[in-house]
C-alpha positions in Angstrom: 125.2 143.0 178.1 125.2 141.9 173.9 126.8 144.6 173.2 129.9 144.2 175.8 129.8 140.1 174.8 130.2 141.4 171.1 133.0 143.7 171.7 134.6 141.0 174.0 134.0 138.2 171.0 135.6 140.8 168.6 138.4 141.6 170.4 137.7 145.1 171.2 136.9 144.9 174.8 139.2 142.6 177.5 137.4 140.9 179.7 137.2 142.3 183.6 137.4 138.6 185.0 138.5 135.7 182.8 139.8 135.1 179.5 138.7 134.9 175.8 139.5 131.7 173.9 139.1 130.8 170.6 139.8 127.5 169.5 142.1 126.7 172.5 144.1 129.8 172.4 143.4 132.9 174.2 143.4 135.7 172.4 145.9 138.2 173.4 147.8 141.1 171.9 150.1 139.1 169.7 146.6 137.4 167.9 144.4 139.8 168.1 144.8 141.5 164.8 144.3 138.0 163.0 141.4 137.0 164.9 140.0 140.2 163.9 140.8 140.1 160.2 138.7 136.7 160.3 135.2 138.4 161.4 132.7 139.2 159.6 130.4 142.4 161.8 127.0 143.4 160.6 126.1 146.5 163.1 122.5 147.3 163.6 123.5 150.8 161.9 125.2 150.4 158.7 127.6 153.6 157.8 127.6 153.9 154.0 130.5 155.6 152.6 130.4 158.3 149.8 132.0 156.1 147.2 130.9 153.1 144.7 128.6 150.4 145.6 131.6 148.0 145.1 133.9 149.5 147.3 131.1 149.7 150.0 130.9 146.3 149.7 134.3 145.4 149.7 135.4 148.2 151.9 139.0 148.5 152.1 139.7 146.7 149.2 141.5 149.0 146.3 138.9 149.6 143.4 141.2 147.2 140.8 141.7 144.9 143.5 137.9 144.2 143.8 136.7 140.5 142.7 133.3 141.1 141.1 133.1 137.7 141.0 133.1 137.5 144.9 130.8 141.2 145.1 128.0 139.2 142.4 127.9 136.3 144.8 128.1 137.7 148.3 125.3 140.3 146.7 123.2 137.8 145.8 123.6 136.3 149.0 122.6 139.4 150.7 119.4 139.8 148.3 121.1 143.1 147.0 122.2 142.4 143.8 118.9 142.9 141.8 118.3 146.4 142.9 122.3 147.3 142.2 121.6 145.9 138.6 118.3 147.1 138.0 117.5 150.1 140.3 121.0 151.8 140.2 121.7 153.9 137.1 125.7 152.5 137.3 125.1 149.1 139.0 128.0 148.1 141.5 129.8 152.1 139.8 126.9 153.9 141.5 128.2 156.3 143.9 126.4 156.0 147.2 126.4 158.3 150.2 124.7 161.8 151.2 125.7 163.2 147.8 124.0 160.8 145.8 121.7 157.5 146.1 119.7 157.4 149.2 119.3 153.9 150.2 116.6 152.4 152.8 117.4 151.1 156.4 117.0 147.6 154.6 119.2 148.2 151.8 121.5 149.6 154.1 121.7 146.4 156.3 121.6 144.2 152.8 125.0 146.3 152.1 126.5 145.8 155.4 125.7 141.9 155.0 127.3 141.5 151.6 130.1 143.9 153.2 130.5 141.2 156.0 130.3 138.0 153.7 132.8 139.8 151.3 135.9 138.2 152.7 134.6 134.7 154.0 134.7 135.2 157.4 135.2 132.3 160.2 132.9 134.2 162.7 130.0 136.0 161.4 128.4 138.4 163.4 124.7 139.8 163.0 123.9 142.2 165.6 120.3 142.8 164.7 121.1 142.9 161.2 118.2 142.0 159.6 115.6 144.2 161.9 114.8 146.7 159.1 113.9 143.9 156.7 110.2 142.8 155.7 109.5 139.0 156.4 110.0 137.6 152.8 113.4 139.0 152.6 114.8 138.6 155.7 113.9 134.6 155.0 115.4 135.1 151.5 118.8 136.8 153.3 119.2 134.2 156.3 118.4 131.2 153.6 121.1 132.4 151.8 123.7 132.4 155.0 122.5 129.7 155.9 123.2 128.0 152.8 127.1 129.2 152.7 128.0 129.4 155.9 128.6 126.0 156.7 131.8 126.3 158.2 131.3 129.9 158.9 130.0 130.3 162.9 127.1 132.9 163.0 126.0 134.8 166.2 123.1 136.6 165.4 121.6 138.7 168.1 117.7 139.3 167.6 114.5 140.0 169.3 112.7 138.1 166.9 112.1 134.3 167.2 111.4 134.1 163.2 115.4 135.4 163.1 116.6 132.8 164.5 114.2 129.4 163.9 116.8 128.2 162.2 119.7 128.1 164.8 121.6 125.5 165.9 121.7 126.8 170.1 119.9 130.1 171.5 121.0 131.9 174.8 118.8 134.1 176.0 120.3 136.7 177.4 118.8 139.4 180.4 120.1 141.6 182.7 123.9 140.8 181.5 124.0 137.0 182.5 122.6 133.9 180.6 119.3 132.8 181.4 118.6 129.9 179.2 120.5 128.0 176.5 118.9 125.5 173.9 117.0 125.2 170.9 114.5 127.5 169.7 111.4 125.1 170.7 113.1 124.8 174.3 
């Protein structure tokens, strides 16, 4: 059922009965594009491309277009950017992909959230992003959303409580219907 909510949220699914609003207005063909272009998706599998670190990160984004500015700061955000600097021969110019660096499942998702954060979403979506992470940085990495993402809404979908202590409302979702929705203590 997360996954179907997610693709509904997103805009890639319709739903079967009802409609999707957001912010009053249901989105329909003529706004679906811009609702999209305003979400920020971290997949529990990250696909890294065979190309730089900073066009990985700002994936779609012409090389001299990139704001390094912006890829330094959503890195850091992401607890990435010390290993680009100091593990990666070519920093943010190191080529990643089969060919070349192999990266973790955690760096992987610590790409995928900078990726996400790149272009200041409204809605920011973790689908079990932080899963491969150990405990110190996956408190590091959602301190750091947490800290800039104050207008930004965040769905996070996780199976563990210490993911999401710090939400605002949980619903717990089973067998494809809500069961509960609250706080974390509740």
């Amino acid at each position: 059922g997360k996954s179907s909510l997610i693709d509904i949220i997103t805009g890639l699914l319709e739903p079967t009965k009802g409609r999707l609003c957001i912010d009053g207005c249901e989105l329909d063909d003529n706004n679906r594009r811009h609702w999209q272009s305003r979400i920020g998706y971290v997949p529990q599998e990250i696909f890294i491309f065979d190309m730089s670190v900073a066009e990985n990160i700002a994936l779609g984004v012409e090389y001299e277009d990139i704001d390094f500015e912006r890829l330094e700061y959503v890195s850091e955000i992401a607890d990435i950017k010390s290993f680009i600097e100091n593990k990666l021969g070519q920093g943010y110019r190191t080529i990643l992909g089969d060919a070349n660096v192999r990266l973790s499942g955690g760096e992987k998702q610590r790409i995928g959230i900078a990726r996400a954060l790149y272009r200041d979403p409204d809605l920011l979506i973790l689908d079990e992003a932080t899963s491969a992470l150990d405990g110190a940085t996956e408190k590091r990495v959602m301190e750091g959303i947490n800290k800039v993402c104050g207008e930004t809404t965040v769905i996070m979908i996780a199976h563990k409580l210490s993911s999401i202590k710090d939400s605002d409302k949980v619903i717990l979702l089973s067998d494809g219907s809500v069961k509960r929705i609250g706080n974390v203590e509740e």
